[in-house]
C-alpha positions as CSV (number, residue, x, y, z in Angstrom):
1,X,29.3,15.0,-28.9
2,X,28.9,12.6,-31.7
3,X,30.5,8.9,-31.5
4,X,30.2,6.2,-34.6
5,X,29.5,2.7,-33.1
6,X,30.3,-0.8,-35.3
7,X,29.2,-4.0,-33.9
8,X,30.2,-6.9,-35.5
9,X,28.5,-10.8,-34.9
10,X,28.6,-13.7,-36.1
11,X,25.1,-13.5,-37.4
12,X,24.3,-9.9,-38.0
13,X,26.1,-7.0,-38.6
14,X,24.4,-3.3,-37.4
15,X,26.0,0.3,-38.0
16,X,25.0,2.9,-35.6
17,X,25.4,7.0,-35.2
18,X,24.5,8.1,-32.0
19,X,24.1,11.8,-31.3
20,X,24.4,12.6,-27.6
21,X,22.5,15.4,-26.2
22,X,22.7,17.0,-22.8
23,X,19.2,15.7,-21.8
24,X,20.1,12.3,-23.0
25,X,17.0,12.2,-24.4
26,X,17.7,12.3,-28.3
27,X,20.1,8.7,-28.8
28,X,19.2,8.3,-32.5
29,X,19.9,4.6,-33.7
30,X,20.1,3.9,-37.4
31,X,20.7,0.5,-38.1
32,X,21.3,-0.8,-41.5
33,X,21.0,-4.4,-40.6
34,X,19.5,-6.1,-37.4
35,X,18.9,-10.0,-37.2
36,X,18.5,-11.6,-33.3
37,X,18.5,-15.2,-32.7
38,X,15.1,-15.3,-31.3
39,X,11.6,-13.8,-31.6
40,X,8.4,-14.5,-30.6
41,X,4.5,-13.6,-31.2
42,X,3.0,-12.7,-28.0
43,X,-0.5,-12.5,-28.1
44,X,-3.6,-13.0,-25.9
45,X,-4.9,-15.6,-29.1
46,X,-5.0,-19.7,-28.2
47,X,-2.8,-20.9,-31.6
48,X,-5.0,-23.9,-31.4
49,X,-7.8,-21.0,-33.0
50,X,-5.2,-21.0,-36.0
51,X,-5.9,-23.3,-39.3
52,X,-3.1,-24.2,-41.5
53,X,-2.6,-20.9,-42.8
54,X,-1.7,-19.6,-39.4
55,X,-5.1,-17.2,-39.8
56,X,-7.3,-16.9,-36.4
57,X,-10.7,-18.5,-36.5
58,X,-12.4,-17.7,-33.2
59,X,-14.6,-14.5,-33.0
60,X,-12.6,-12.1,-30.0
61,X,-12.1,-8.8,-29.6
62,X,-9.2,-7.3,-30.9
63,X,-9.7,-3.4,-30.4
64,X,-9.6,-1.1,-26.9
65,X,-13.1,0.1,-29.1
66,X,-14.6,-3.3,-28.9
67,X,-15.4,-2.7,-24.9
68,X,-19.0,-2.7,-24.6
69,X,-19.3,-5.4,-27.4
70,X,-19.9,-9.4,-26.7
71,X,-17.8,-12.4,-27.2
72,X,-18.6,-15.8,-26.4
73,X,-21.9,-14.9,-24.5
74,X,-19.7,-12.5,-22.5
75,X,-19.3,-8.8,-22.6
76,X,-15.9,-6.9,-22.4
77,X,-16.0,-4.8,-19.5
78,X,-13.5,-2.1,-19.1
79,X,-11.7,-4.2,-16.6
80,X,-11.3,-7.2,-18.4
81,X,-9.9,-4.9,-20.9
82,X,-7.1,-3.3,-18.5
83,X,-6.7,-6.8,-17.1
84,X,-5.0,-8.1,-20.6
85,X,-3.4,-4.6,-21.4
86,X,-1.6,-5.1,-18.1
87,X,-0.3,-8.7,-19.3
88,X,1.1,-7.2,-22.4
89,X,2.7,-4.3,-20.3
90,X,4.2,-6.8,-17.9
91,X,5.6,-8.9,-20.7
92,X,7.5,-6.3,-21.9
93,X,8.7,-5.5,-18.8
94,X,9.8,-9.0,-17.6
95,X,12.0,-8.9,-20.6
96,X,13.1,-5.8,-19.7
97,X,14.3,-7.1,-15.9
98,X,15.7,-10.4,-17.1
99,X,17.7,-8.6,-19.9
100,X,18.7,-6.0,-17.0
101,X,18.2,-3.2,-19.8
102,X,18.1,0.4,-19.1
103,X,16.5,1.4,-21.4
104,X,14.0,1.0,-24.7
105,X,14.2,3.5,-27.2
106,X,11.1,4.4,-29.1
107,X,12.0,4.4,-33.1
108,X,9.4,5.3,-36.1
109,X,6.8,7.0,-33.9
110,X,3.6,7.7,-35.1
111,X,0.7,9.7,-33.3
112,X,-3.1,10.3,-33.9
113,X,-4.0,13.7,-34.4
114,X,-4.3,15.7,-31.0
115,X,-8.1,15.9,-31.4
116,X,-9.1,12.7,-31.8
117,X,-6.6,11.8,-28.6
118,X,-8.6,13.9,-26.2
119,X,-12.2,12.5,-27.8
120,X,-10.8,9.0,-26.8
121,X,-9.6,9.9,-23.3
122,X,-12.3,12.3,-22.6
123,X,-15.1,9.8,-23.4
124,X,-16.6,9.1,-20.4
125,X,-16.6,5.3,-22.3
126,X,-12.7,5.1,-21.6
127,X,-12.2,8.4,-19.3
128,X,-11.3,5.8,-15.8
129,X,-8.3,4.1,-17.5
130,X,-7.1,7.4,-19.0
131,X,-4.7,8.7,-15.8
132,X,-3.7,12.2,-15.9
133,X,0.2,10.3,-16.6
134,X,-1.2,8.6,-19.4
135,X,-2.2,11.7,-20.7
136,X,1.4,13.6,-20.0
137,X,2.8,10.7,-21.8
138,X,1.3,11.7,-25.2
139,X,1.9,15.0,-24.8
140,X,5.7,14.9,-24.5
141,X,6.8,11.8,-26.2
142,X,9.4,12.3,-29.0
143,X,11.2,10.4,-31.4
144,X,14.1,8.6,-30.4
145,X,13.2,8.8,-26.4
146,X,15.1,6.7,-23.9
147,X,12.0,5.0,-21.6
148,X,12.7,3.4,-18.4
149,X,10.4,1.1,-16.9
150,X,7.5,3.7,-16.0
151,X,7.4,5.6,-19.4
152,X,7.6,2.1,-21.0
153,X,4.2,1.5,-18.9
154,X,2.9,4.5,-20.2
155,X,3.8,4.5,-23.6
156,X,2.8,0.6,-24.2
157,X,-0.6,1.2,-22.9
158,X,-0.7,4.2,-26.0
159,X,0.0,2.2,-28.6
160,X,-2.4,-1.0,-27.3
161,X,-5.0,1.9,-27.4
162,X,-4.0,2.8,-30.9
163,X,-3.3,6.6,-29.6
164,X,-0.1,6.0,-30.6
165,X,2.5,3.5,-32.5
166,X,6.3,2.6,-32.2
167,X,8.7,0.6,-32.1
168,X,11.1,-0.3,-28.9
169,X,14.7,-1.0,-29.4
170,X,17.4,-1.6,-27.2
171,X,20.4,-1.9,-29.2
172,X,20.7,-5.5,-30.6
173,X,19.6,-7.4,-27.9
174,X,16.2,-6.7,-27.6
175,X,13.3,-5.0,-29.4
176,X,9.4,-4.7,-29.1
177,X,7.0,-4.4,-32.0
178,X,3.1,-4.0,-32.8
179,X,1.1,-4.9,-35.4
180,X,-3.1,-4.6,-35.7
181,X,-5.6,-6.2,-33.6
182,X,-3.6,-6.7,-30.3
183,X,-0.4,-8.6,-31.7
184,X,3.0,-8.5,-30.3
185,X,6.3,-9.3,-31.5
186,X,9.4,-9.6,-29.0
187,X,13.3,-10.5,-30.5
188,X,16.1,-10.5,-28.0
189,X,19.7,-11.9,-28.4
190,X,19.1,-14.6,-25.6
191,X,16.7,-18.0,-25.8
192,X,14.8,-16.2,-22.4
193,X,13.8,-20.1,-21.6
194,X,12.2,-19.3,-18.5
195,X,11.1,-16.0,-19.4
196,X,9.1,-17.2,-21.8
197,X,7.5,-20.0,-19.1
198,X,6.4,-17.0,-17.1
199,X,4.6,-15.3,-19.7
200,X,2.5,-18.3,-20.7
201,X,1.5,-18.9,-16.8
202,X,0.1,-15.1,-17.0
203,X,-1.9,-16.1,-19.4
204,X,-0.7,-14.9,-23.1
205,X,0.5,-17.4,-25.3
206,X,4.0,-17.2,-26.5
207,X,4.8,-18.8,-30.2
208,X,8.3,-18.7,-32.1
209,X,8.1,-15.8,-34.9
210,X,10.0,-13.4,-36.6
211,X,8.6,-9.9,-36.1
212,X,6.8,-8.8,-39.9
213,X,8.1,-5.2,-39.0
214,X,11.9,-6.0,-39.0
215,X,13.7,-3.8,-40.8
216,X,16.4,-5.4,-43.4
217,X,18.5,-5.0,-46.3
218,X,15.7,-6.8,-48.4
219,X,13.2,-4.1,-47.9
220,X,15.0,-1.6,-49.2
């Protein structure tokens, strides 16, 4: 069963096939244009670490492969680790509750070679954060997947841990992207006011930005 959606907006127009399979697993997206009204850069980084070129001055860690290493007289533990990974996993997901979406669908998926995966997980370094789900998730995640909330858990922690990349997309009101060293990007439809409140009192700070790793008629 095949079905051709057109949405039309004010401020964006998107184009969309979407193949239906009996799983429901395979909804392929392919947008031609997608603008939202807001975005944001969400980021463990203080901005006031920014000079007037927006680039980061203060030394921190940036990599799941910096744990053992020290920053400001302080070494990152495991735990400290997982304690920020989950802020970023709950960010997504408080987006995902307020915008009562289904779904995020996982679009330009990229994955490290199989070998190097089970080196990572297998090193007794990062082995206790490395749940036999976590490792189930790799294994089966496909191109154009439809994740609900515990595969989004899953699949997020992947990428922060470089195993894996993606983008998330949920039509056009909401999508999630990554870029290097433990950056964020989040666009939705909707301002998200007091979302966004609850996100900074976690602990992350929350800056107005258009996502680098939108996809538009420019780039092509």
């Amino acid at each position: 069963m095949q079905y051709v959606l057109v949405i039309l907006r004010e401020n964006y127009q998107e184009w969309a096939d979407i193949i239906l399979t009996d799983d429901k697993r395979a909804i392929l997206f392919e947008w031609s244009y997608l603008y939202m009204d807001f975005g944001w850069r969400i980021t463990k980084y203080n901005p006031d670490h920014r000079n007037d070129r927006g680039n980061y001055s203060k030394d921190e860690w940036t990599s799941i492969s910096d744990i053992g290493s020290t920053y400001d007289n302080k070494p990152l533990t495991i735990e400290k680790y997982k304690e920020t990974e989950d802020l970023y996993v709950r960010a997504i997901l408080t987006f995902v509750e307020f915008l009562n979406i289904p779904y995020l669908q996982v679009k330009e998926l990229w994955m490290q070679d199989a070998n190097d995966y089970e080196q990572r997980s297998n090193n007794s370094k990062y082995q206790s954060i490395y749940s036999r789900e976590l490792v189930d998730a790799f294994s089966t995640i496909t191109e154009g997947e439809l994740l609900q909330k515990d595969s989004i858990v899953q699949t997020t922690r992947l990428i922060l841990r470089e195993n894996i990349w993606c983008k998330y997309q949920y039509q056009a009101l909401m999508y999630v992207h990554f870029g290097y060293d433990y950056y964020m990007y989040i666009g939705s439809s909707q301002p998200c006011s007091g979302l966004i409140q609850g996100i900074v009192a976690s602990g992350l700070f929350v800056e107005p930005f258009e996502s680098p790793y939108l996809d538009n008629e420019d780039d092509e």
